[in-house]
N, C-alpha and C positions, 0 to 999 in steps of 0.2 A: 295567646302567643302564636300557637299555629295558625293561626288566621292569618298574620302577616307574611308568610311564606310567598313571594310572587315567584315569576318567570325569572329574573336574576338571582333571585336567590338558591334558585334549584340549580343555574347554571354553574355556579360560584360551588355548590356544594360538590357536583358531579367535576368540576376539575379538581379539587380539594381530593377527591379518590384517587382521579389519572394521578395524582403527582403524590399520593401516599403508597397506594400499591403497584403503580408503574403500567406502562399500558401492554406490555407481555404477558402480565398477574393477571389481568381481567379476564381473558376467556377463561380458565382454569374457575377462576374465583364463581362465574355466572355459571359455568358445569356444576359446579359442586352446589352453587347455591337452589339451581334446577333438580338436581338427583334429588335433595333436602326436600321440598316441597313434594316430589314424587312421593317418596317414602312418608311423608306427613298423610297424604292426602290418602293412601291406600290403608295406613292405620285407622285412620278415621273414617273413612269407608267400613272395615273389617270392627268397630267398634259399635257403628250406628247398626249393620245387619245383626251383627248379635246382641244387640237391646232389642232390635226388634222379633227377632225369633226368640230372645226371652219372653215378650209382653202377648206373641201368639200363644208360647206354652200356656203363658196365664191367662190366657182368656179363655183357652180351652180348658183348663183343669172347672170353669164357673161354668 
Protein backbone atom coordinates (compact mmCIF):
# COMPACT_ATOMS: atom_id res chain seq x y z
CA UNK A 1 0.00 0.00 0.00
CA UNK A 2 2.77 2.48 0.64
CA UNK A 3 4.14 1.86 -2.54
CA UNK A 4 1.41 3.59 -4.25
CA UNK A 5 2.01 6.86 -2.59
CA UNK A 6 3.17 9.23 -5.79
CA UNK A 7 3.81 13.03 -6.15
CA UNK A 8 -0.01 13.97 -5.88
CA UNK A 9 -0.49 12.10 -3.28
CA UNK A 10 1.98 13.74 -0.96
CA UNK A 11 0.77 16.96 -2.35
CA UNK A 12 -2.97 16.23 -1.51
CA UNK A 13 -1.66 15.05 1.96
CA UNK A 14 0.54 18.23 2.74
CA UNK A 15 -2.72 20.68 1.93
CA UNK A 16 -4.93 18.29 4.00
CA UNK A 17 -2.45 19.82 7.15
CA UNK A 18 -2.41 23.75 5.75
CA UNK A 19 -6.26 23.41 6.06
CA UNK A 20 -6.35 21.18 9.52
CA UNK A 21 -3.74 23.13 11.50
CA UNK A 22 -3.97 26.52 9.52
CA UNK A 23 -0.88 27.94 7.95
CA UNK A 24 0.02 30.27 11.45
CA UNK A 25 0.14 26.55 13.46
CA UNK A 26 2.91 25.37 11.27
CA UNK A 27 6.03 27.19 12.23
CA UNK A 28 5.08 26.60 16.01
CA UNK A 29 4.12 22.90 15.09
CA UNK A 30 7.79 22.33 12.92
CA UNK A 31 9.61 24.11 16.21
CA UNK A 32 8.40 21.93 18.37
CA UNK A 33 8.49 18.99 16.12
CA UNK A 34 12.65 20.01 15.68
CA UNK A 35 13.21 20.66 19.47
CA UNK A 36 11.54 16.66 19.56
CA UNK A 37 14.13 15.15 17.43
CA UNK A 38 16.87 17.26 19.16
CA UNK A 39 16.10 15.87 22.40
CA UNK A 40 15.51 12.27 20.90
CA UNK A 41 18.69 12.30 19.24
CA UNK A 42 20.86 13.48 22.28
CA UNK A 43 19.20 10.58 24.46
CA UNK A 44 20.21 8.14 22.13
CA UNK A 45 23.59 9.59 21.85
CA UNK A 46 23.85 9.52 26.01
CA UNK A 47 22.33 5.79 25.79
CA UNK A 48 24.77 4.32 22.94
CA UNK A 49 28.14 6.03 25.09
CA UNK A 50 26.90 4.35 28.08
CA UNK A 51 26.61 0.75 26.55
CA UNK A 52 29.56 1.46 25.20
CA UNK A 53 31.53 2.41 28.33
CA UNK A 54 29.60 -0.53 29.85
CA UNK A 55 31.16 -3.17 27.24
CA UNK A 56 34.91 -1.22 27.82
CA UNK A 57 34.34 -2.04 31.70
CA UNK A 58 33.75 -5.54 30.48
CA UNK A 59 36.25 -6.07 28.53
CA UNK A 60 38.60 -4.90 30.89
CA UNK A 61 37.41 -6.71 33.99
CA UNK A 62 38.58 -10.31 31.22
Amino acid sequence: MAGNLGGWTGLIVVLLIILLFGAPRLPGLAKSLGQSLKIFKSEVRQDRSSDDAADNADDQKK
